[in-house]
C-alpha positions as CSV (number, residue, x, y, z in Angstrom):
1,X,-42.9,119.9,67.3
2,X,-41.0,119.2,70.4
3,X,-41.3,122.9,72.3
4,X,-45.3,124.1,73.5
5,X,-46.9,126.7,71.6
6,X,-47.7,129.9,73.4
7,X,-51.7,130.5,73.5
8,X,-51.3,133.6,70.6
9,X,-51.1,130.5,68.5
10,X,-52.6,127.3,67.0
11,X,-51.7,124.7,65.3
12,X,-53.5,121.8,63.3
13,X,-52.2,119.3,60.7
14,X,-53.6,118.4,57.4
15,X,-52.1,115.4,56.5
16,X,-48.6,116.1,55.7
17,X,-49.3,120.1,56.1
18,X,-48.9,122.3,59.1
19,X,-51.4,124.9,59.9
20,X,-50.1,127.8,62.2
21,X,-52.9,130.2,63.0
22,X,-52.1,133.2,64.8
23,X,-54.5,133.3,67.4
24,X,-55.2,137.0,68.9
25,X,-58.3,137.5,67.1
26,X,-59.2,140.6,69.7
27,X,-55.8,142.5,68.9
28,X,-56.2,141.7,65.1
29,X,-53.1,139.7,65.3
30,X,-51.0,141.9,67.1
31,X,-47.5,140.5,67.1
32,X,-46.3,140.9,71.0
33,X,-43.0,139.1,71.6
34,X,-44.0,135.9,72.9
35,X,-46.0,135.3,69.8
36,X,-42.8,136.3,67.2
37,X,-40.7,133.9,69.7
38,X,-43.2,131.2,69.3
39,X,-43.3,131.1,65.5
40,X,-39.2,130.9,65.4
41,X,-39.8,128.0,68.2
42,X,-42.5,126.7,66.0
43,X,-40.4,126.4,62.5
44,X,-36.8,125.5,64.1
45,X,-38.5,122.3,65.3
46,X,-41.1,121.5,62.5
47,X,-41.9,117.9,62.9
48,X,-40.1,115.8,60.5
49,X,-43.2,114.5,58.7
50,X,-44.2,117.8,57.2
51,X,-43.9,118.8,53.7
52,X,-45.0,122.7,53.6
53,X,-47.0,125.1,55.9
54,X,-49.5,127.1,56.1
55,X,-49.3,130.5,57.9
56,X,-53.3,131.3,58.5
57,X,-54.5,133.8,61.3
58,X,-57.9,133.8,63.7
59,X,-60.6,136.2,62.9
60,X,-60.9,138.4,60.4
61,X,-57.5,140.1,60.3
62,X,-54.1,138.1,59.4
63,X,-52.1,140.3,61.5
64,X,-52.5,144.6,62.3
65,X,-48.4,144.5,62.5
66,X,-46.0,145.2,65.9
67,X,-48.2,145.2,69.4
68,X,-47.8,148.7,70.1
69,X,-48.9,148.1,73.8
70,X,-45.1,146.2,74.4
71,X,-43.4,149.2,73.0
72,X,-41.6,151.0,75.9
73,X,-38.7,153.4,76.7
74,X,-36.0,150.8,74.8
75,X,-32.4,152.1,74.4
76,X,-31.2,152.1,70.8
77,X,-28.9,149.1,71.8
78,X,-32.1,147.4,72.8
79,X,-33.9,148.2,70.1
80,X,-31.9,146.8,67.7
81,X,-31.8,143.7,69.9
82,X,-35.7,143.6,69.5
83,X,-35.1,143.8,65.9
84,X,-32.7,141.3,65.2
85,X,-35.2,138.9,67.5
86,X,-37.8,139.5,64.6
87,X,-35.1,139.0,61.6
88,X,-34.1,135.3,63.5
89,X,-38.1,134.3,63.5
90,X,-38.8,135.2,59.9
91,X,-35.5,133.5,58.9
92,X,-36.6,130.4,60.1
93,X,-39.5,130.8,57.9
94,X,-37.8,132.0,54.8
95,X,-35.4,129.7,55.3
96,X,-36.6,126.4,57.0
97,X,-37.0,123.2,55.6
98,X,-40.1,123.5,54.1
99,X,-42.1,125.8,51.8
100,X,-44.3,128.2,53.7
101,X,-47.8,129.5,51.8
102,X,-49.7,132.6,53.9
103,X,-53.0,132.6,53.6
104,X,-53.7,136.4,54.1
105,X,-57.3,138.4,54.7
106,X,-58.0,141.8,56.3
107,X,-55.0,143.7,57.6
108,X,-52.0,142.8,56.6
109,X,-50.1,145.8,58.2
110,X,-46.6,146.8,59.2
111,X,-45.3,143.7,60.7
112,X,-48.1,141.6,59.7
113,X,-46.2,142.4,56.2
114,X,-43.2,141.7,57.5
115,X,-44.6,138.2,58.5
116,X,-46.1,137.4,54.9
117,X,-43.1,138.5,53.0
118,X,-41.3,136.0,54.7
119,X,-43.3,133.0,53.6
120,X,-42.9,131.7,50.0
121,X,-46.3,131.9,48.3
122,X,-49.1,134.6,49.5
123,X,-52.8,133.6,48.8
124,X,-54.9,136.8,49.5
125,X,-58.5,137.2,50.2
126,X,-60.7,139.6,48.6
127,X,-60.7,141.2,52.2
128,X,-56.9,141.8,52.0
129,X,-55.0,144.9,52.3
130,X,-51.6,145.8,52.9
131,X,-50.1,148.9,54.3
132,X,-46.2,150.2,56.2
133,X,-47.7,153.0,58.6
134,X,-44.4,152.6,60.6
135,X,-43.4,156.5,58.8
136,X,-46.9,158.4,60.3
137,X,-45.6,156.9,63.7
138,X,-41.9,158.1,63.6
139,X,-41.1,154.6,63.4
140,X,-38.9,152.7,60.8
141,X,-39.8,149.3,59.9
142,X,-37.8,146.6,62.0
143,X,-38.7,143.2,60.7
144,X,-36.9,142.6,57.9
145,X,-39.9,145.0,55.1
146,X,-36.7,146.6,54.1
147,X,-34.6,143.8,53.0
148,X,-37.9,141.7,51.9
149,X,-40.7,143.8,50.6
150,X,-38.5,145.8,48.0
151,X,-37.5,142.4,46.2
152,X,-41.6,141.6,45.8
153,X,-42.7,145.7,44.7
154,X,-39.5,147.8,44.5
155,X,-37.7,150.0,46.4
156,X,-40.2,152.7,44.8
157,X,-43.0,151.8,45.6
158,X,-42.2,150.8,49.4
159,X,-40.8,154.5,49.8
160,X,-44.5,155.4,48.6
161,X,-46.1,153.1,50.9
162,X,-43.8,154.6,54.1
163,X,-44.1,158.1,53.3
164,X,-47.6,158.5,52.6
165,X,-49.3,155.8,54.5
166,X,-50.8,154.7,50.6
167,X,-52.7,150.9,51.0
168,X,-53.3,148.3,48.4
169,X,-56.5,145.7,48.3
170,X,-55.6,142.5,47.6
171,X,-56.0,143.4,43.6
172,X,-53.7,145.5,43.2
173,X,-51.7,143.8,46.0
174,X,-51.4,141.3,43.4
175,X,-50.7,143.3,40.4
176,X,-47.6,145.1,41.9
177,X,-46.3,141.5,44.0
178,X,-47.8,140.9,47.5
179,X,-49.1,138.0,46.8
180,X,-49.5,135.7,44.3
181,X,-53.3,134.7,44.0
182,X,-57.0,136.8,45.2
183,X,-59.6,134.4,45.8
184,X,-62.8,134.8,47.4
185,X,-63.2,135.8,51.2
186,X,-63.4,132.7,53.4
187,X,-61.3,130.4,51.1
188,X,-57.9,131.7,51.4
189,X,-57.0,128.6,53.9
190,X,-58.5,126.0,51.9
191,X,-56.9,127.4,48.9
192,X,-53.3,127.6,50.9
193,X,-53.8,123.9,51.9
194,X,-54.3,122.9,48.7
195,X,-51.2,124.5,47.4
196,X,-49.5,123.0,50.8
197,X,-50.8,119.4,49.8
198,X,-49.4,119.7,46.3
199,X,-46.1,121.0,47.0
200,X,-45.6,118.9,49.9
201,X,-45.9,115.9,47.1
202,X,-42.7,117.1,45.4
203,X,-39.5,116.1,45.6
204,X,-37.9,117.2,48.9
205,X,-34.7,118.3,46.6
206,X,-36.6,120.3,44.5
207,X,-38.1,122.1,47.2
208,X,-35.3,123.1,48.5
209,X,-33.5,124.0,45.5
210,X,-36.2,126.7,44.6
211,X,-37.3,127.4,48.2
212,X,-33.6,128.2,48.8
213,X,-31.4,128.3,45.7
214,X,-33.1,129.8,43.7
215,X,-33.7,133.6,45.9
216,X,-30.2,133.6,46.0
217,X,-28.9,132.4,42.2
218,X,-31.4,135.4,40.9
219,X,-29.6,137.6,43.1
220,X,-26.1,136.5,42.0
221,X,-24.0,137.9,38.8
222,X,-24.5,136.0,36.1
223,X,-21.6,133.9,36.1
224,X,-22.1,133.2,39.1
225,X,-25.5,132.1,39.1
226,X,-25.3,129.9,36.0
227,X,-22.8,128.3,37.7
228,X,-25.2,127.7,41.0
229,X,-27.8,126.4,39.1
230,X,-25.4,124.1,37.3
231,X,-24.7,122.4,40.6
232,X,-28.5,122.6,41.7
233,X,-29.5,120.9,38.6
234,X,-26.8,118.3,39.3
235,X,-27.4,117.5,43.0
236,X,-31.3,117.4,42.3
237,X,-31.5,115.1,38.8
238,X,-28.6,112.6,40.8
239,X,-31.0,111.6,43.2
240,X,-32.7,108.2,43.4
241,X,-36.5,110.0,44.3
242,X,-35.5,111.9,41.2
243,X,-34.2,108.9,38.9
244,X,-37.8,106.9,39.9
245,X,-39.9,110.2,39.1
246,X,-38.2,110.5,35.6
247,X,-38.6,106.6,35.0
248,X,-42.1,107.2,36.2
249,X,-42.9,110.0,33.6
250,X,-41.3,108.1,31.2
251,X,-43.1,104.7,31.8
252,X,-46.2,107.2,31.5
253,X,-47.2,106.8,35.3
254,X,-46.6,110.1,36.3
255,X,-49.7,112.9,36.4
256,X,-49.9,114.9,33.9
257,X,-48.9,118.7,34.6
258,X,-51.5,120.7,35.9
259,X,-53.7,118.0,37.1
260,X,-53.6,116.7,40.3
């Protein structure tokens, strides 16, 4: 990337996949504003030869949410300010050129949430649990949980979360939405990569059709979103990496699905 990372995080490459650790291990990941700043920094000028990312975190907690130490008297106009500086970071995740695995362990609380909802594929640890105690703080969330987290559970079961401080462990994290694998504590980033390293294989047009097409054809009426996915289908298959995959498959040189 062209732009310096601030010291709250680190970043090592994998062959063609980006690791970005958060690295505040003392404040379990706190997210202060020079941090959220630096992931938006990080993703708006991903370096052109990678194919997915990893979001990973130092320490044994992915991230304990907002840095409550940087919360001061803000007016209501700059508090929205403050929000909408959170909502531009995750969007350059959720909607950057790549797709974005989080590899997730300990807390994953409030705006550490907010964070993982915005990446594409969560792989939680057994260590893993997830909780919005923004509503036992008079506090709303402000990160984008509301427009993110009731696509993965429900609008139900966020209101739950909110207004009785209920967690989930990574099992049943999984079983409602939060994430879409548990695997054993210490492997969640080897696992991620992985997954990185085999999507970053695909083709880029795929990628991006289900990375970005694809969240918003399910949201679309109907008509609509046949219609979307017509096009998608058309603009990916007319492709010449997609013409020499299909020849490949066809010429029986292509992996089988499922194996590497």
């Amino acid at each position: 990337m062209d732009t310096a990372l601030p010291e709250t995080l680190r970043l090592e490459t994998r062959d063609a996949v980006a690791v970005l650790h958060l690295a505040r291990p003392e404040k379990r990941n706190a997210l202060d504003d020079k941090t959220v700043r630096g992931v938006e920094d990080f993703f708006r000028h991903l370096s052109p030869g990678i194919g997915a990312v990893v979001l990973a975190a130092e320490g044994d907690h992915f991230c304990a949410g907002l840095d409550l130490s940087e919360m001061t008297e803000r007016s209501a106009i700059e508090g929205v300010a403050h929000s909408q500086m959170w909502h531009r970071a995750f969007a350059e995740i959720e909607h950057g050129p790549v797709p974005v695995i989080a590899a997730l362990k300990g807390a994953v609380v409030g705006g550490g949430l907010e964070l993982a909802a915005a990446a594409h594929i969560r792989v939680a640890e057994e260590s893993t649990f997830y909780a919005l105690p923004e509503g036992q703080r008079g506090l709303f969330v402000g990160g984008g949980a509301s427009v993110r987290v009731p696509r993965l559970i429900g609008v139900s079961r966020m209101m739950d979360m909110m207004l009785t401080g209920r967690r989930y462990d990574a099992q049943d994290g999984e079983r409602i939405g939060l994430s879409q694998y548990v695997v054993a504590d210490g492997t969640g980033v080897d696992v991620a990569v992985e997954l990185a390293s085999r999507i970053s294989q695909n083709a880029a047009q795929t990628n991006f059709a289900v990375t970005q097409a694809l969240p918003l054809i399910a949201e679309a009426n109907p008509r609509e979103g046949y219609l979307m996915e017509s096009l998608m289908a058309a603009l990916a298959q007319g492709t010449d990496d997609a013409k020499r995959r299909m020849n490949d498959f066809l010429a029986g040189k292509a992996a089988k699905v499922g194996r590497p």
